[in-house]
Backbone bond lengths (Angstrom), bond angles and torsions (degrees), N, CA, C in turn:
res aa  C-N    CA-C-N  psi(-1)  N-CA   C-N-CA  omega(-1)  CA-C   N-CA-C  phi
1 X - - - 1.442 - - 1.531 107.92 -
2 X 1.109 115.49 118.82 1.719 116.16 175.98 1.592 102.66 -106.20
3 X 1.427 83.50 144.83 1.657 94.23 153.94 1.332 137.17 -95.50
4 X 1.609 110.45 153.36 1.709 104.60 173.96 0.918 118.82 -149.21
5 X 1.423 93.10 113.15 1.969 118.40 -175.61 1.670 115.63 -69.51
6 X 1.029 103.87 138.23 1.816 109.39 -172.35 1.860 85.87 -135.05
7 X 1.837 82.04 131.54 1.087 91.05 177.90 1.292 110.09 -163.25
8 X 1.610 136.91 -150.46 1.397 129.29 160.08 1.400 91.74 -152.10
9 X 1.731 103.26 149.93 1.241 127.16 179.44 1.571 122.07 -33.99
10 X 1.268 114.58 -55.40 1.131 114.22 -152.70 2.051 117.42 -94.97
11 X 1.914 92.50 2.25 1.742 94.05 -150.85 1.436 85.40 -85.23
12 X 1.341 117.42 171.96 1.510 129.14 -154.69 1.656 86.38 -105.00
13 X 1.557 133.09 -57.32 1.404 122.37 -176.01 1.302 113.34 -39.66
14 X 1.319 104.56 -53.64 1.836 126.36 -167.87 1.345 87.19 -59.66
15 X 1.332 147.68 -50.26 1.221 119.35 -173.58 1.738 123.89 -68.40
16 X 1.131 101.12 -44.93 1.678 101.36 171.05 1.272 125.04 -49.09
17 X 1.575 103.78 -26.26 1.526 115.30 169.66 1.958 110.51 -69.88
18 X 0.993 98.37 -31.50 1.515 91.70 -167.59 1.906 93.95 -88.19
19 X 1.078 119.05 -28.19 1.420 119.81 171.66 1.831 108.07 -54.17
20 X 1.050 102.17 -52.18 1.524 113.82 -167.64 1.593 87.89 -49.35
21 X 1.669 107.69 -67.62 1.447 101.49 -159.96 1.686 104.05 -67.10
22 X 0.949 132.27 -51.90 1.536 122.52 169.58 1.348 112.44 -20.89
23 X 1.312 128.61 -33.84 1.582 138.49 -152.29 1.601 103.43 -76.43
24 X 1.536 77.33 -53.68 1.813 101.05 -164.32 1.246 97.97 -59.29
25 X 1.493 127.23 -46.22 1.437 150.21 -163.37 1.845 86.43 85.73
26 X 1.455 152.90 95.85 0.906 176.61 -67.91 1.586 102.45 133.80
27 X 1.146 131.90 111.27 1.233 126.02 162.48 2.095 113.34 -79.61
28 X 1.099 112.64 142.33 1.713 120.51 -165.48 1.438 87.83 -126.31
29 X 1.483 105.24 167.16 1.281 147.26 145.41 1.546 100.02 -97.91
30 X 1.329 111.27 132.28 1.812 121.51 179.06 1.447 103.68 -111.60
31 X 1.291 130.66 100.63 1.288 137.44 153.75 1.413 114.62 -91.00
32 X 1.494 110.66 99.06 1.681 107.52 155.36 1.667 116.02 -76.43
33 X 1.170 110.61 120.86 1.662 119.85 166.78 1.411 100.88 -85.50
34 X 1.576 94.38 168.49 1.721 107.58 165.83 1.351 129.89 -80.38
35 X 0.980 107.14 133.91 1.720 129.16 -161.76 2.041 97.38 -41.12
36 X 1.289 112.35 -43.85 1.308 119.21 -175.36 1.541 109.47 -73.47
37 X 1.394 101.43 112.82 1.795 93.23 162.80 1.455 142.21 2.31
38 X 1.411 99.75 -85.75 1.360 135.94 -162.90 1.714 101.14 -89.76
39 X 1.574 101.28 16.96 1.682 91.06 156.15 1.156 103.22 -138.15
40 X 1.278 135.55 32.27 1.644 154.05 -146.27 1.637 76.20 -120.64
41 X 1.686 124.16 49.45 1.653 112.81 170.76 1.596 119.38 -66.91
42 X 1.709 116.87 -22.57 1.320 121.52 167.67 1.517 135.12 -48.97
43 X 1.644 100.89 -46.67 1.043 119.19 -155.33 1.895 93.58 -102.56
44 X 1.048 99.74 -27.96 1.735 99.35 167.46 1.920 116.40 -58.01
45 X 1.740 83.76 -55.19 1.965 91.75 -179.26 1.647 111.33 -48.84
46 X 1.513 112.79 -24.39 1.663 100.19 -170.76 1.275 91.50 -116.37
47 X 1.643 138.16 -28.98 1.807 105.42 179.55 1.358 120.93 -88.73
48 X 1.868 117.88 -31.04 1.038 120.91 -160.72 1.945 127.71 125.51
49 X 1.629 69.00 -22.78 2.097 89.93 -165.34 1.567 104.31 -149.18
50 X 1.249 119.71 171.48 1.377 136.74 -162.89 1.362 132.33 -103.41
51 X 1.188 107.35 0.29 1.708 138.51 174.44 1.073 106.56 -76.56
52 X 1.790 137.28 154.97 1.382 171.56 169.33 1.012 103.59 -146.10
53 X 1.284 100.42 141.75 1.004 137.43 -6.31 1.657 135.60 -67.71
54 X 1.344 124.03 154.19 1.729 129.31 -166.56 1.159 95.72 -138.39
55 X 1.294 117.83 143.64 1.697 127.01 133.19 1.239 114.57 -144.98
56 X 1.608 96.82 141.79 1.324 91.60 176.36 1.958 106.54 -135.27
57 X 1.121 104.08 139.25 1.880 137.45 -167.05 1.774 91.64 -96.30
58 X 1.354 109.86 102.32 1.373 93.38 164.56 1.219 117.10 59.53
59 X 1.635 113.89 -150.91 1.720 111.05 176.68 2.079 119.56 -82.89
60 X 1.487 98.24 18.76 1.343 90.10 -173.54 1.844 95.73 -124.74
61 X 1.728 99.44 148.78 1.140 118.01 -157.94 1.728 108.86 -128.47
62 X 1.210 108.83 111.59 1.365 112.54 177.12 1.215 130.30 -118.34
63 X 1.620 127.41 129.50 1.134 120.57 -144.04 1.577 113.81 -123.96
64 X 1.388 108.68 -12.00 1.577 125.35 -170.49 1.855 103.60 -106.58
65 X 1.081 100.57 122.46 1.813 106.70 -174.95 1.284 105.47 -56.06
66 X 1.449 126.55 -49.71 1.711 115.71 -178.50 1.703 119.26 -62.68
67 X 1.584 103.26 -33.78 1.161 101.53 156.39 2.289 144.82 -64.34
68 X 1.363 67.46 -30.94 1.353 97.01 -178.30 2.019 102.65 -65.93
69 X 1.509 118.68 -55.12 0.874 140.27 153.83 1.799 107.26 -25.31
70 X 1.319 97.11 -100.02 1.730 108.49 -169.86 1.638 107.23 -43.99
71 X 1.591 114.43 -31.87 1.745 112.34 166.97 1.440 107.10 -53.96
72 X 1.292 124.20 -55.05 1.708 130.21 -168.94 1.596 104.21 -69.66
73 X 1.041 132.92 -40.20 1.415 126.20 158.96 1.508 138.10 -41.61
74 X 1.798 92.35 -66.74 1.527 97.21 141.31 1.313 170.25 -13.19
75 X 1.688 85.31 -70.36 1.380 119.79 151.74 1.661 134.07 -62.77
76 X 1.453 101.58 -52.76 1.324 97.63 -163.13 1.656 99.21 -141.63
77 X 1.915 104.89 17.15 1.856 84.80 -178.89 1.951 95.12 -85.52
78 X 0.799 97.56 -170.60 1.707 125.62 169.31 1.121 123.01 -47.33
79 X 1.992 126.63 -26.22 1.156 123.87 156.65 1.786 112.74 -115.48
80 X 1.588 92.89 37.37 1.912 84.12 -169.49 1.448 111.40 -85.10
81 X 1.086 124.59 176.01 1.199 125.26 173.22 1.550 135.49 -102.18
82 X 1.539 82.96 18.32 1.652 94.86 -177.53 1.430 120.58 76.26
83 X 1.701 126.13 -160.63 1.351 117.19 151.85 1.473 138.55 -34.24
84 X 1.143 83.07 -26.00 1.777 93.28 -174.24 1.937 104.91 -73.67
85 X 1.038 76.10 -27.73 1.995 77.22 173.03 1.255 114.94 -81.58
86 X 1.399 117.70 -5.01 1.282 128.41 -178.51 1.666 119.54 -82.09
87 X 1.177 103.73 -19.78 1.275 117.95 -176.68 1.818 117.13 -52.81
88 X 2.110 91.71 -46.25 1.067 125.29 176.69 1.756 117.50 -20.65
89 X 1.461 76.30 -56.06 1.768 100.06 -169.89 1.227 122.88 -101.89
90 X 1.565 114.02 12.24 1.588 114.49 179.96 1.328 95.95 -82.71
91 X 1.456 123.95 -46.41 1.066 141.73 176.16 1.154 104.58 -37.49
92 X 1.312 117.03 -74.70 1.699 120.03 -165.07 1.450 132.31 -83.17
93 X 1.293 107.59 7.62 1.381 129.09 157.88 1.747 125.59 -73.38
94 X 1.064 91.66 139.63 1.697 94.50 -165.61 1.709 121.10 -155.48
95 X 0.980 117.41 105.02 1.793 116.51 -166.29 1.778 104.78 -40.94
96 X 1.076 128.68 122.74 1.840 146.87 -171.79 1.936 69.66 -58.36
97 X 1.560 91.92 154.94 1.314 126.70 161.56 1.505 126.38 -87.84
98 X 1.264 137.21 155.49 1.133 159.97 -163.00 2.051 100.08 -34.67
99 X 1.397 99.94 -60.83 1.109 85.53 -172.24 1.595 127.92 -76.65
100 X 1.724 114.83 -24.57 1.789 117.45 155.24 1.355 101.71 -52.00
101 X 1.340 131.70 -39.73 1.837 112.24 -171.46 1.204 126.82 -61.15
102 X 1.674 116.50 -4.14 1.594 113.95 -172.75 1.241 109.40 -61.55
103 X 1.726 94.06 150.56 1.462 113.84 -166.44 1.744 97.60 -79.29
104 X 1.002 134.33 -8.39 1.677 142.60 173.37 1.545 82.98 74.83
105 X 1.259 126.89 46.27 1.801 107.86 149.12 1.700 112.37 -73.42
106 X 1.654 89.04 142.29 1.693 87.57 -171.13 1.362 109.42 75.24
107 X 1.256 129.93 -0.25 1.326 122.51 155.56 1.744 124.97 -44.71
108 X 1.286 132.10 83.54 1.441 119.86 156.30 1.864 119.40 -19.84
109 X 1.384 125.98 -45.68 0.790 105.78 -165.12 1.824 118.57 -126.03
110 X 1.288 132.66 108.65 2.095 111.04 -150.71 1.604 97.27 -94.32
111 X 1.645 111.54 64.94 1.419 91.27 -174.85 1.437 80.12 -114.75
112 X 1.663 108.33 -164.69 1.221 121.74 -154.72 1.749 108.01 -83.69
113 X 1.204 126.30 -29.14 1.520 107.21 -174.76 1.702 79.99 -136.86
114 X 1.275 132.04 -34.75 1.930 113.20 -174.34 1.306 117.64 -62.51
């Protein structure tokens, strides 16, 4: 099962995310999306919403960096428990609601969480 992180170059979460997995030594799929929201159509089809950093393991999709974090630890640090820690978060995963899905039209700003 691989993962594949969606993210953009320049956002500061997205980087800690790619540190984490570097850490673990984690092999990724690297999807850069577009810097603008509301053309982030990739990362919409699998979370729901328009924010990066993403990864998604199989059929589970995580969208919040601290979460995203404590999953990769879990998962794949040195005391994780493997799949079985995965379970954790099938559960607690849940497609964002109407108002996280905006496409950020009229967004002042196309970065990753401002």
């Amino acid at each position: 099962m691989a993962i594949t992180f969606y993210h953009v170059s320049w956002c500061q979460e997205c980087a800690v995310v790619r540190e984490k997995l570097d850490e673990l030594k984690v092999s990724y799929e690297d999807v850069v999306v577009p810097h603008i929201r509301m053309f982030r159509k990739q990362v919409h089809e699998v979370s729901g919403q328009y924010y990066v950093p993403v990864i998604k393991d199989g059929d589970l999709v995580l969208t919040e960096t601290p979460d995203i974090l404590e999953y990769l630890d879990e998962t794949y640090g040195p005391a994780g428990k493997g799949q079985a820690a995965a379970g954790k978060w099938r559960n607690k995963t849940a497609k964002p609601d109407a108002t996280q899905a905006s496409k950020g039209e009229g967004d002042e700003y196309p970065s990753c969480r401002l």
